[in-house]
PyMOL Python script that loads the backbone (N, CA, C, O; Angstrom):
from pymol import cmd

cmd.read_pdbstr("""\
ATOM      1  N   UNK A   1       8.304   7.504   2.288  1.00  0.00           N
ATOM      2  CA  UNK A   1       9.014   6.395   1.690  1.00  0.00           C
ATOM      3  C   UNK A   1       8.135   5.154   1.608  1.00  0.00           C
ATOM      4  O   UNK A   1       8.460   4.440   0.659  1.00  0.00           O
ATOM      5  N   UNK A   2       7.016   4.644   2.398  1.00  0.00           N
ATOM      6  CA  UNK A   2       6.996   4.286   2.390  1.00  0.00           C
ATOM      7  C   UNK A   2       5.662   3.518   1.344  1.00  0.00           C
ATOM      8  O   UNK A   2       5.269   2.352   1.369  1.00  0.00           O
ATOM      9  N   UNK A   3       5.228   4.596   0.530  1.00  0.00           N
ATOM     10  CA  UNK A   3       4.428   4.945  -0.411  1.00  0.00           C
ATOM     11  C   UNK A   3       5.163   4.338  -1.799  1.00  0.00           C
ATOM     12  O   UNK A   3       4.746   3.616  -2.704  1.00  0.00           O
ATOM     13  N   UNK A   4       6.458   4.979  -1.530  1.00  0.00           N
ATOM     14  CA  UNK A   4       7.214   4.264  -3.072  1.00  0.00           C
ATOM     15  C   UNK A   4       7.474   2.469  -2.537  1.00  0.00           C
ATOM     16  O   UNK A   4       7.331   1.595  -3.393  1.00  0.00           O
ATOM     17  N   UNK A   5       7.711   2.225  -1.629  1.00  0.00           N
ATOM     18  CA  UNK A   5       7.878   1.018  -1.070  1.00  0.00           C
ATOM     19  C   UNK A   5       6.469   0.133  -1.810  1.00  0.00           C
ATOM     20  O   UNK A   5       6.433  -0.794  -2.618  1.00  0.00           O
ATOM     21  N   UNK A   6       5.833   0.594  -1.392  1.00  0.00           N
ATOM     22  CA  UNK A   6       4.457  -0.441  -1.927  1.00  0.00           C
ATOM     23  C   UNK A   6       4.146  -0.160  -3.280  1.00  0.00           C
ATOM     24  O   UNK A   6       3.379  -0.861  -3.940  1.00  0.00           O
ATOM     25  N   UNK A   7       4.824   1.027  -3.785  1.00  0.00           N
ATOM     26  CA  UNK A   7       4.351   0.803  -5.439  1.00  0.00           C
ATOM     27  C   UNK A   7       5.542  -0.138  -5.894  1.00  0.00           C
ATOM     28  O   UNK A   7       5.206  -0.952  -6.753  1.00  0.00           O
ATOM     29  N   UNK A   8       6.543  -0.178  -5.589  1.00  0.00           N
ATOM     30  CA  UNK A   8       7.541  -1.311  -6.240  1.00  0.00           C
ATOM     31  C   UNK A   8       6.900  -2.703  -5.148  1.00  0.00           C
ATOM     32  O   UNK A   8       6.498  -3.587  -5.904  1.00  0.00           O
ATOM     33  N   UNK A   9       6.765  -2.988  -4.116  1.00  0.00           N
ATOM     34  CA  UNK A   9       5.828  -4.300  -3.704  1.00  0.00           C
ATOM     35  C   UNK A   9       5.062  -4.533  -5.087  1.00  0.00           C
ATOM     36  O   UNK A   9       5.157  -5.599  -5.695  1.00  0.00           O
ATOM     37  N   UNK A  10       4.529  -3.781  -5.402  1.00  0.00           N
ATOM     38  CA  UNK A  10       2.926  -4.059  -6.326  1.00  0.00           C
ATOM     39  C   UNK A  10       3.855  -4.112  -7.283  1.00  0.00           C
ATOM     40  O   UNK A  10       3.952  -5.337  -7.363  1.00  0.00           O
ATOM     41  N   UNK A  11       4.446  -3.785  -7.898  1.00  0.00           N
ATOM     42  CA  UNK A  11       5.799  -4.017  -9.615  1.00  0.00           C
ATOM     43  C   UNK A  11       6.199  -5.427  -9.224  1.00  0.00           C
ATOM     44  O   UNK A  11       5.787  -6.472  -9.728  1.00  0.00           O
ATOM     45  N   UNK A  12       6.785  -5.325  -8.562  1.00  0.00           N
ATOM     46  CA  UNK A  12       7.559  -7.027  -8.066  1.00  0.00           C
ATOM     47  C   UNK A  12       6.100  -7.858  -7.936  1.00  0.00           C
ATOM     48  O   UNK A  12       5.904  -8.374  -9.037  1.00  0.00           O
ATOM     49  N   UNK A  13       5.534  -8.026  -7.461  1.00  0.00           N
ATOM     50  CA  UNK A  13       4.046  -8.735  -7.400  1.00  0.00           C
ATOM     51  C   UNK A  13       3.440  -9.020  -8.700  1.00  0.00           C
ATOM     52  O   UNK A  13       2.872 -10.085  -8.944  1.00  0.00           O
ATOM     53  N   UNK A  14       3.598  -7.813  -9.741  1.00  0.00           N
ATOM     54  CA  UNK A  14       2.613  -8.007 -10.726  1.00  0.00           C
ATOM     55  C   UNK A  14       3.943  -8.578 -11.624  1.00  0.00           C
ATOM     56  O   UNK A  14       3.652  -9.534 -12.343  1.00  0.00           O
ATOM     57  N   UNK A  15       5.128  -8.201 -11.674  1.00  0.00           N
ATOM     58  CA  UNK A  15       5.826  -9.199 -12.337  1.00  0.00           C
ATOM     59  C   UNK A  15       6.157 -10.857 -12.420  1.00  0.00           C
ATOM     60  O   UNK A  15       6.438 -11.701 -13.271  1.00  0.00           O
ATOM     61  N   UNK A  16       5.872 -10.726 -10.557  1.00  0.00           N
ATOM     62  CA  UNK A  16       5.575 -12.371 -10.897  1.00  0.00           C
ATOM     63  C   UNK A  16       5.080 -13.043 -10.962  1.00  0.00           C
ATOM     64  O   UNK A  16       5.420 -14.205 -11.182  1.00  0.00           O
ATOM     65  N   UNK A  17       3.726 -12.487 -10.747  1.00  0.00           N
ATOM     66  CA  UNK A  17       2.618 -13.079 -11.452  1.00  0.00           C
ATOM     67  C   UNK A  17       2.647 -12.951 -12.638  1.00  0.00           C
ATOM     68  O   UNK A  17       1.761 -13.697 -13.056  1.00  0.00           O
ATOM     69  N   UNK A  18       3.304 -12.270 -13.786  1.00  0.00           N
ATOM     70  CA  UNK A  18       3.215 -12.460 -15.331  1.00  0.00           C
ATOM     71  C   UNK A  18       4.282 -13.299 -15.855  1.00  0.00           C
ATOM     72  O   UNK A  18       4.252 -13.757 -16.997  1.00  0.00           O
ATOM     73  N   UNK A  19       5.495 -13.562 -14.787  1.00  0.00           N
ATOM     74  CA  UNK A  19       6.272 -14.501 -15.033  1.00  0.00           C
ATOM     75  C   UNK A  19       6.203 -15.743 -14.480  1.00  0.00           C
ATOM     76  O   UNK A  19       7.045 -16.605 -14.736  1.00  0.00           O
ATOM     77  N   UNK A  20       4.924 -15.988 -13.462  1.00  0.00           N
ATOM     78  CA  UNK A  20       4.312 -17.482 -13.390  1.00  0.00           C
ATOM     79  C   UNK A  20       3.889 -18.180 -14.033  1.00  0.00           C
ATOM     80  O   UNK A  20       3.968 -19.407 -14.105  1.00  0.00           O
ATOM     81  N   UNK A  21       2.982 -16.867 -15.017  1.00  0.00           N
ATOM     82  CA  UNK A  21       2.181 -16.869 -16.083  1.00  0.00           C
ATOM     83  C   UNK A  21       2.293 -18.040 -17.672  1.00  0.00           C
ATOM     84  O   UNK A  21       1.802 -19.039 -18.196  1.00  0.00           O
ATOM     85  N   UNK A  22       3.092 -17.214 -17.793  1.00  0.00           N
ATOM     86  CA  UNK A  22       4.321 -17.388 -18.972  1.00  0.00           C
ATOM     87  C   UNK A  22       4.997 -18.688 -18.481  1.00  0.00           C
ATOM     88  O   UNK A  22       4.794 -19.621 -19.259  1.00  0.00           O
ATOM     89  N   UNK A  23       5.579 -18.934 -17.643  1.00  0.00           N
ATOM     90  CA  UNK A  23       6.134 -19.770 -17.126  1.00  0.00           C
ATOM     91  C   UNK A  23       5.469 -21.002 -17.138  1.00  0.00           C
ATOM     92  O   UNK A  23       6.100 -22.051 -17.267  1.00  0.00           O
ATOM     93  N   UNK A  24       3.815 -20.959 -16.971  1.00  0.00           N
ATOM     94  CA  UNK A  24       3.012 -21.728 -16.263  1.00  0.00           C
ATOM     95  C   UNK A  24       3.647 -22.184 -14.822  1.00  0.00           C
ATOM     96  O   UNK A  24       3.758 -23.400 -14.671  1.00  0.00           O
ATOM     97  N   UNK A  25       3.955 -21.574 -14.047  1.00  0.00           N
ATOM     98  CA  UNK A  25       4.292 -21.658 -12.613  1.00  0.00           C
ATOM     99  C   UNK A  25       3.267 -21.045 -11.827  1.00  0.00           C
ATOM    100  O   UNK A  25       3.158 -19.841 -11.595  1.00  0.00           O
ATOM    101  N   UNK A  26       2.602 -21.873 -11.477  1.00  0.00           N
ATOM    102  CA  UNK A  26       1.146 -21.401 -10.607  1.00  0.00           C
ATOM    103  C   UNK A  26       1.602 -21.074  -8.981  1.00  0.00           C
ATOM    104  O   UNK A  26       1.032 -20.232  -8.289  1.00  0.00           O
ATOM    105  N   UNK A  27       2.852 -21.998  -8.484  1.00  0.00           N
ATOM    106  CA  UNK A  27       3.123 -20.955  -7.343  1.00  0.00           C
ATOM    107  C   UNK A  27       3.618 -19.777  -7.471  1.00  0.00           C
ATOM    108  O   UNK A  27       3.143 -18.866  -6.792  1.00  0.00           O
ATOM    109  N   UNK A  28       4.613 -19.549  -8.313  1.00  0.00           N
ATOM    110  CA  UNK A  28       5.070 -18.214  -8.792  1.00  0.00           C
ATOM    111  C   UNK A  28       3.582 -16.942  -9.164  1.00  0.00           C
ATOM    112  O   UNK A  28       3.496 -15.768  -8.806  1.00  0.00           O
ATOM    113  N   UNK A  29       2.999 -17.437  -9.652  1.00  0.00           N
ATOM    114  CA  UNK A  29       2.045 -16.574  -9.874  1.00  0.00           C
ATOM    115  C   UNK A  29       0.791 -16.149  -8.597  1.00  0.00           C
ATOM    116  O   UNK A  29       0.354 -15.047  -8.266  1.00  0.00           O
ATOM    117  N   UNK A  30       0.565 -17.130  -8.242  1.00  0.00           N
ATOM    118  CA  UNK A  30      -0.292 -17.222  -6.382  1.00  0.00           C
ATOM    119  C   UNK A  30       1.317 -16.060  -5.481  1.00  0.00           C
ATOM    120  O   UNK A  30       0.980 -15.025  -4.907  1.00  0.00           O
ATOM    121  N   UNK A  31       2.117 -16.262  -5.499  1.00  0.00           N
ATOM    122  CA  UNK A  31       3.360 -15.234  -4.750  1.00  0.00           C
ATOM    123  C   UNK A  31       2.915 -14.673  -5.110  1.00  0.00           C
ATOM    124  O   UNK A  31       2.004 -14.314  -4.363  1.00  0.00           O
ATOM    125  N   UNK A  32       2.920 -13.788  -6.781  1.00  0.00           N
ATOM    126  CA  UNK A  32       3.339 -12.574  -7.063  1.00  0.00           C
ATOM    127  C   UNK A  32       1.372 -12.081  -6.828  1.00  0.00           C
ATOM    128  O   UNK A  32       1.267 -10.878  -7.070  1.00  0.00           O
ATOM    129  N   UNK A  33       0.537 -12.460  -6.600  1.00  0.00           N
ATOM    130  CA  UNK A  33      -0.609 -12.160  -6.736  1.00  0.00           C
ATOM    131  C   UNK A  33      -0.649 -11.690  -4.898  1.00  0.00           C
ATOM    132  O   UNK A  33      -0.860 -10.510  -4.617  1.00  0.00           O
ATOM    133  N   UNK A  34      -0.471 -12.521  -3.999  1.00  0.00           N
ATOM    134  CA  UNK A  34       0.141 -12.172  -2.590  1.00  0.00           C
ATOM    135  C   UNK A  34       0.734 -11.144  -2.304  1.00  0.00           C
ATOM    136  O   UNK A  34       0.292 -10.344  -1.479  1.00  0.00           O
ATOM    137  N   UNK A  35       2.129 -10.948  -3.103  1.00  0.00           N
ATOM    138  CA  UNK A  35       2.499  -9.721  -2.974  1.00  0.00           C
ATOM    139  C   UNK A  35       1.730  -8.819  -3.331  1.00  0.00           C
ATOM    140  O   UNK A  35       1.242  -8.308  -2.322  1.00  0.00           O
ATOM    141  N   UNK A  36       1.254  -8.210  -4.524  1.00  0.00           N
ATOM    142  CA  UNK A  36       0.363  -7.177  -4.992  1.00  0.00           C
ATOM    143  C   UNK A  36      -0.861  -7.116  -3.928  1.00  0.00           C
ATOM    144  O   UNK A  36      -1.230  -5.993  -3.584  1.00  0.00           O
ATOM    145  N   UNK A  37      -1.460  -8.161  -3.431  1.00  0.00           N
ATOM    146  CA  UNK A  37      -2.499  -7.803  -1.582  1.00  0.00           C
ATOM    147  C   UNK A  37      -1.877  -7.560  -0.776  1.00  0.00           C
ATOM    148  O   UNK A  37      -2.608  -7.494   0.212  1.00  0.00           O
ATOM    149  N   UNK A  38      -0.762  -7.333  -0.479  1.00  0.00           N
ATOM    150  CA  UNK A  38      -0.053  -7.226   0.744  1.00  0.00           C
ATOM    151  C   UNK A  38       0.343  -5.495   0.497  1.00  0.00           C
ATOM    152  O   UNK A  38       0.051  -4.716   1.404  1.00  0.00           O
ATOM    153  N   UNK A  39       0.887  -5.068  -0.532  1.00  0.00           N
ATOM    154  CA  UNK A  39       1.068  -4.212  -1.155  1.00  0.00           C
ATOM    155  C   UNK A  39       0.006  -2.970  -1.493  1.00  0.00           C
ATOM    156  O   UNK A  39       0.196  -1.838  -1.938  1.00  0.00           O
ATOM    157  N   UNK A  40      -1.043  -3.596  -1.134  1.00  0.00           N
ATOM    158  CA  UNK A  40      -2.352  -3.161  -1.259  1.00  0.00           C
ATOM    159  C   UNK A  40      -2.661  -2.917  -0.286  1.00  0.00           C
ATOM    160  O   UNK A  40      -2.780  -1.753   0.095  1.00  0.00           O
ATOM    161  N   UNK A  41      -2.937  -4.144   0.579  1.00  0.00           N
ATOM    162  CA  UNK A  41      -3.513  -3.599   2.319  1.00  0.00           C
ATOM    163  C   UNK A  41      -2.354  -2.658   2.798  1.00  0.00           C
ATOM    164  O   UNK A  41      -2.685  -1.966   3.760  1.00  0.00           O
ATOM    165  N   UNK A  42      -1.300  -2.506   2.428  1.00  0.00           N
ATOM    166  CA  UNK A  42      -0.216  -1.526   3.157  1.00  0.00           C
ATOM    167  C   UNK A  42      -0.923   0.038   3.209  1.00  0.00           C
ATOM    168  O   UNK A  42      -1.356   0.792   4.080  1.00  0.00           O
ATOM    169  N   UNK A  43      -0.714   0.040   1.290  1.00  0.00           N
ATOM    170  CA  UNK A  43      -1.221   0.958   0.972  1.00  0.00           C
ATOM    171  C   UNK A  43      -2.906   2.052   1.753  1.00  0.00           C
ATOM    172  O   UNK A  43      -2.933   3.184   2.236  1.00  0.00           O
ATOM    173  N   UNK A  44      -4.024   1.042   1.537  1.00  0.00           N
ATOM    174  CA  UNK A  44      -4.991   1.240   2.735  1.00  0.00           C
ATOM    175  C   UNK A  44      -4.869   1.538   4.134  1.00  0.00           C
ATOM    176  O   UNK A  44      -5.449   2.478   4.677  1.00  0.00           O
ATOM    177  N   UNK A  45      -4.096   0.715   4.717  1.00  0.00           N
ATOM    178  CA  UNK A  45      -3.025   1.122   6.148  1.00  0.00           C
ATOM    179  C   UNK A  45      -2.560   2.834   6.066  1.00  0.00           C
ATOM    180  O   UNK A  45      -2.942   3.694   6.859  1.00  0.00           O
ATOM    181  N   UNK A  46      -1.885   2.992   5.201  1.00  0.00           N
ATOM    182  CA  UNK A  46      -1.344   4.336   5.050  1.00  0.00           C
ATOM    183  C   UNK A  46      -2.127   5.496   4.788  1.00  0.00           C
ATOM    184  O   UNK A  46      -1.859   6.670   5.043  1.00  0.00           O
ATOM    185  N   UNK A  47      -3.178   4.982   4.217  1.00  0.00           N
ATOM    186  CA  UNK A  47      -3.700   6.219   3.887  1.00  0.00           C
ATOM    187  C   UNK A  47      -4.987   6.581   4.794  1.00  0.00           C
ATOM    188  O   UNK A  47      -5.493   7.702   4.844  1.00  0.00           O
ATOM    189  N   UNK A  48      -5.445   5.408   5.523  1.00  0.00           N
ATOM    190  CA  UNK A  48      -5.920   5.432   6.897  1.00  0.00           C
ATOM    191  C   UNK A  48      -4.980   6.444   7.803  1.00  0.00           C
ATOM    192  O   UNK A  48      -5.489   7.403   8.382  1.00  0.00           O
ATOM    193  N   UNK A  49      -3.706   6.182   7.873  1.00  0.00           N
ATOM    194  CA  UNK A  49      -2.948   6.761   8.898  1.00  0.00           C
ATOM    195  C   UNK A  49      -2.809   8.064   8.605  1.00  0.00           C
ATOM    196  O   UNK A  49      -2.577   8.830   9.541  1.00  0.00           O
ATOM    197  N   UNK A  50      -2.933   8.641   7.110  1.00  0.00           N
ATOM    198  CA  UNK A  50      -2.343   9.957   6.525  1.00  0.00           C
ATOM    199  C   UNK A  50      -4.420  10.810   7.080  1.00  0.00           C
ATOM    200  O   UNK A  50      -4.477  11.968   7.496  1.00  0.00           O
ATOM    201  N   UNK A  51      -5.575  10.047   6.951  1.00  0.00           N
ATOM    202  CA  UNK A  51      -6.796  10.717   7.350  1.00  0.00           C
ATOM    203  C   UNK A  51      -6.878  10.972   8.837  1.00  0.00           C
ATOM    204  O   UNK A  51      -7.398  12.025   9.208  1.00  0.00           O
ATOM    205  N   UNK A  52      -6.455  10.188   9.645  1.00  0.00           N
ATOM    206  CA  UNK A  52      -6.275  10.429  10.752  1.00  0.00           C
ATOM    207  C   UNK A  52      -5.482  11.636  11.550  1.00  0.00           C
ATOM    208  O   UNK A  52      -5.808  12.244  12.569  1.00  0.00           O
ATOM    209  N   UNK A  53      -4.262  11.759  10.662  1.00  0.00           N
ATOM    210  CA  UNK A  53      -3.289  12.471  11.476  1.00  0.00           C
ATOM    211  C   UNK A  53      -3.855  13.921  10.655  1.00  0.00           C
ATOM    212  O   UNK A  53      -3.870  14.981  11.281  1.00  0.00           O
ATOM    213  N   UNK A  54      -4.252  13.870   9.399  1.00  0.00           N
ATOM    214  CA  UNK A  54      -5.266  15.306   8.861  1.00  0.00           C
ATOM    215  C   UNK A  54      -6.255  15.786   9.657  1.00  0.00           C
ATOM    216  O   UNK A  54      -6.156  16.941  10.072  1.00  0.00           O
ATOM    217  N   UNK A  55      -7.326  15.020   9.988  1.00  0.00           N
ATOM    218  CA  UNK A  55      -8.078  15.207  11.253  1.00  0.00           C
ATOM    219  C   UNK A  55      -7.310  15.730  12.385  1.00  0.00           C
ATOM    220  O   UNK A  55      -7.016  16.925  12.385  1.00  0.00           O
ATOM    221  N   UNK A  56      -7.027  15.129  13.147  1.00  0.00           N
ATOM    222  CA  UNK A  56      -6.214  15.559  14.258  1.00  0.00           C
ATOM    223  C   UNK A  56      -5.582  16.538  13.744  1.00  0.00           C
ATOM    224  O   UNK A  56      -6.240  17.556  13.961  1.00  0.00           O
ATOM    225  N   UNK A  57      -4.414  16.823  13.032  1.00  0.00           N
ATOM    226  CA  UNK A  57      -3.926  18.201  12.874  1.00  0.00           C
ATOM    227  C   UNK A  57      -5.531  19.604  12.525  1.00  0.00           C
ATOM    228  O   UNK A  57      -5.486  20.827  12.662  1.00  0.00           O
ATOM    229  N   UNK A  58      -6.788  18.673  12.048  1.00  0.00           N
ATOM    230  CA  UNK A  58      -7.422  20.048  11.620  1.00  0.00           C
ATOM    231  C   UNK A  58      -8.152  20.194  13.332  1.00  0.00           C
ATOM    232  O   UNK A  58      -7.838  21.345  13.636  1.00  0.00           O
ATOM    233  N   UNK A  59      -8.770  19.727  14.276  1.00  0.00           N
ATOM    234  CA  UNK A  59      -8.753  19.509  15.517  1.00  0.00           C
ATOM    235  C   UNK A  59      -7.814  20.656  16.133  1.00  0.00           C
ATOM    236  O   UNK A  59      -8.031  21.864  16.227  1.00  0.00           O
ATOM    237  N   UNK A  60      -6.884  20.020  16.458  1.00  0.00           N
ATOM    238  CA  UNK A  60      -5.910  20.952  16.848  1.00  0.00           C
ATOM    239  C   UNK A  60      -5.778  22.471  16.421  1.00  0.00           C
ATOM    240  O   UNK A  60      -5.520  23.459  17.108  1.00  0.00           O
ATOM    241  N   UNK A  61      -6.054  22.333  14.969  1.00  0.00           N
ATOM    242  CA  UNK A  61      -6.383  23.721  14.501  1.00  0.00           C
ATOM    243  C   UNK A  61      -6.811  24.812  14.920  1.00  0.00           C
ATOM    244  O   UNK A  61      -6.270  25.903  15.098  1.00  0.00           O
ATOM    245  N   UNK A  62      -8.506  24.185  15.163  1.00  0.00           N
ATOM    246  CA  UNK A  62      -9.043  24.270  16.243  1.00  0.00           C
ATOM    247  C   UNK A  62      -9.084  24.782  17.437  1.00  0.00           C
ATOM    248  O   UNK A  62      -9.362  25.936  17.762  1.00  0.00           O
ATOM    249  N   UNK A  63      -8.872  24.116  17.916  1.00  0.00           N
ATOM    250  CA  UNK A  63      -8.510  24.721  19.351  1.00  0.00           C
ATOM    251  C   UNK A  63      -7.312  25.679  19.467  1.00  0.00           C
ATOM    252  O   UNK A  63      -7.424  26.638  20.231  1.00  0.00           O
ATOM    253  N   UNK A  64      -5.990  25.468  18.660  1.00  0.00           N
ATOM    254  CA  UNK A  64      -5.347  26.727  19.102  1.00  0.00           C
ATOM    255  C   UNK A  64      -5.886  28.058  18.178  1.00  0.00           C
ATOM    256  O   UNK A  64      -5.186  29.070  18.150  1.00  0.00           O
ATOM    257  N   UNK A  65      -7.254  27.992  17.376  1.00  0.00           N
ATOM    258  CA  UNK A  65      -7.583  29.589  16.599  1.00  0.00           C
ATOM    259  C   UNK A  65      -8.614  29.939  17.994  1.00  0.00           C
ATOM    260  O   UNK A  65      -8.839  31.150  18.009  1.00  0.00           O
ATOM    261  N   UNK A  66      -9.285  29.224  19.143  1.00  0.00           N
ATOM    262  CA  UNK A  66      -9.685  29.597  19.831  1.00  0.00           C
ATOM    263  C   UNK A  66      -8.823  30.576  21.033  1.00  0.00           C
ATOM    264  O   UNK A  66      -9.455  31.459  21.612  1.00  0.00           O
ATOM    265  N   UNK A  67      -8.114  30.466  21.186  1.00  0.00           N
ATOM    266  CA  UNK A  67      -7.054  30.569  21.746  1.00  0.00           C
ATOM    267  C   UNK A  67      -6.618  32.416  22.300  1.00  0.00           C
ATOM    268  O   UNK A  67      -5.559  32.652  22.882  1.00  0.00           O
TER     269      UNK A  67
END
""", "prot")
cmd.dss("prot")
cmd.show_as("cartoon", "prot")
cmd.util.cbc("prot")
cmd.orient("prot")
């Protein structure tokens, strides 16, 4: 879930930055540019966490084909 979570972060982000845009609302657009990095480092976070726990499960592998 929490994969679709940060692709709508990054939708909401890049929308309001195109509706700061348009707007000429430069805080609106600095938000929605915030959101889309935040949305981003999540993303990196996660997929850090998804190499890790691959490792470790191939590890484990491992040791129980020794077995």
């Amino acid at each position: 879930m929490g994969d679709i979570q940060n692709k709508v972060d990054d939708f909401a982000g890049k929308a309001k930055e195109a509706a700061g845009d348009v707007t000429n609302n430069e805080s609106l657009e600095n938000e929605g540019k915030a959101d889309q990095t935040k949305a981003d480092f999540k993303e990196t976070l996660s997929n850090a966490a998804d190499a890790v726990k691959d490792k470790a499960n191939e590890v484990l592998g491992k040791f129980q084909d020794k077995k």
